[in-house]
N, C-alpha and C positions, 0 to 999 in steps of 0.2 A: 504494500500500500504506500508506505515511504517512496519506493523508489519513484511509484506510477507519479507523484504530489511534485517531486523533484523535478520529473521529465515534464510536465505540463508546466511550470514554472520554470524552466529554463528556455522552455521554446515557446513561450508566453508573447504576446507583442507588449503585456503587461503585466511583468513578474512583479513588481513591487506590489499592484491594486490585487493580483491574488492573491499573492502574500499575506497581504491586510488583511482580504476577506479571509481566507483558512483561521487566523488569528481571531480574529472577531468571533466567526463560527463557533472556534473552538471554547473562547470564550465564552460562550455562551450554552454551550451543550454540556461544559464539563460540571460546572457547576449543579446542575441537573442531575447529574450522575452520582456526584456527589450524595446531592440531599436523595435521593433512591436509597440509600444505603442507610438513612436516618441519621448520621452522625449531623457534629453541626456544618461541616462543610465550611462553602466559603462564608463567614459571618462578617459583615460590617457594619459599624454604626450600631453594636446591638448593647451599649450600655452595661456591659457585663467585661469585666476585663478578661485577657482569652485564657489565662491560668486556670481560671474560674470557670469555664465551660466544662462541663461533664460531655461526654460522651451517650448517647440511647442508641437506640435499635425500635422502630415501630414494623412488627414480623408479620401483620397482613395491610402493611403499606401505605397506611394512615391516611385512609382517604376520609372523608365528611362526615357524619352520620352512620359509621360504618364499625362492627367490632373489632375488636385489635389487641395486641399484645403487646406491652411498654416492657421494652429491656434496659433498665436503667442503671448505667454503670458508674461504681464509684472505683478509683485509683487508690492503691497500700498510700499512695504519698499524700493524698487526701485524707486519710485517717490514722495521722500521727501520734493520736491518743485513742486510738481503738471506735467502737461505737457500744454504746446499751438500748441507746432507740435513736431511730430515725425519723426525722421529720420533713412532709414532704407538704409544701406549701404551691399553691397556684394562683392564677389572676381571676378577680369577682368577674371576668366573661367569656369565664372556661364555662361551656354549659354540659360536658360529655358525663360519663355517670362510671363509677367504678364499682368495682364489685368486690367486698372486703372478703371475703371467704376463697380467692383466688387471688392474694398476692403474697410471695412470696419471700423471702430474701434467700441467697446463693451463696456457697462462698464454694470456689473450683466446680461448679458445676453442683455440686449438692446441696438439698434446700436444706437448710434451718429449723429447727421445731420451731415456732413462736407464740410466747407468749400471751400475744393480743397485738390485734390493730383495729383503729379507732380511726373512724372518717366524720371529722367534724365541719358538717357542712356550711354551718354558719362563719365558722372562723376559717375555711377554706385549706384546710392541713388532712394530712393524713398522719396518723403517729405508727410506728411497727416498732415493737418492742418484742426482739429475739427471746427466747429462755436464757442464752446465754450470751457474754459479750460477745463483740467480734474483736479479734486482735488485732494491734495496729499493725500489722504487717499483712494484712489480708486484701484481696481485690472482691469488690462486692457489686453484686447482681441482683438489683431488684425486679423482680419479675411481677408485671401486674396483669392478668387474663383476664378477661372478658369486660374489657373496656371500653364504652359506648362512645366512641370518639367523639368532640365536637363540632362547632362549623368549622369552615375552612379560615385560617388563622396561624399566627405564631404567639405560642404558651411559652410565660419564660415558669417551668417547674424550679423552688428553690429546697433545696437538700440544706439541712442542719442535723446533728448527730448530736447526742448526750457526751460526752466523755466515759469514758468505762473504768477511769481514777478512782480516789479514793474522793474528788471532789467533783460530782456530777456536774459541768458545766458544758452547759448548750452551745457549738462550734457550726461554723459557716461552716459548708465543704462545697458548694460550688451550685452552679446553677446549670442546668437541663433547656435547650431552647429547641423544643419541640414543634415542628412546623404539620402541618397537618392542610395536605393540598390533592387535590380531584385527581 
């Protein structure tokens, strides 16, 4: 494919205006591809510094109105004091619906017994509180199934964790900017 792109832009009567357009093009498809994949892709201007972006996974494609699976990843280096609960906060015009009996937390692939999780709908948080801490060397997977997407929109999801210390103190760990498009 390269080389076919080469040979039509060398014997171009306008190699630079291809040039442009392939670029332009590319610019524009890749980004696309990106957000396919759920992560945050190319983000600008999104008031979240980029450290702070978490990484998801929406697994039936996060279209509108549509059910879905939120795979929600946190980084060992985002949880340098372990976690005891998680909390997962969103914006008052998220209208989609979760379903507390099917979300999970993961650590390597295996779920976690938990606790309890608490969907407070008024104060817009979710709490999941494991049975047991997570260690601060862990990489964690919150798995939420059977989630009734909402409109079409960008959710900034904010992640905060308890500390798992001997002094329980509620910690940023990054924010989720979940895009949800037809």
């Amino acid at each position: 494919m390269l080389k076919v792109l080469t040979k039509v832009i060398k014997y171009a009567k306008a190699p630079t205006l291809i040039a442009l357009s392939l670029a332009v093009g590319a610019g524009i498809i890749l980004p696309k591809i990106t957000l396919a994949n759920g992560n945050p892709g190319l983000t600008i201007f999104s008031g979240v510094d980029r450290k702070d972006i978490l990484d998801y996974f929406l697994q039936f494609g996060g279209r509108p109105k549509q059910m879905d699976r939120y795979k929600l990843y946190i980084p060992p280096k985002k949880l340098s004091q372990g976690a005891s609960a998680f909390f997962i906060s969103y914006p008052d015009y998220f209208n989609g619906q979760f379903d507390t009996n099917k979300i999970e937390v993961r650590i390597n692939g295996k779920s976690l017994p938990l606790k309890e999780v608490v969907w407070d709908k008024d104060s817009r948080v979710i709490q999941i509180v494991p049975e047991q801490a997570i260690d601060p060397t862990s990489k964690v997977e919150i798995v939420m199934s059977n989630v009734r997407n909402p409109e079409l929109g960008t959710y900034y999801f904010t992640c905060d964790v308890t500390a798992s210390g001997n002094i329980p103190v509620r910690l940023y760990v990054g924010t989720w900017i979940v895009s949800i498009e037809p």
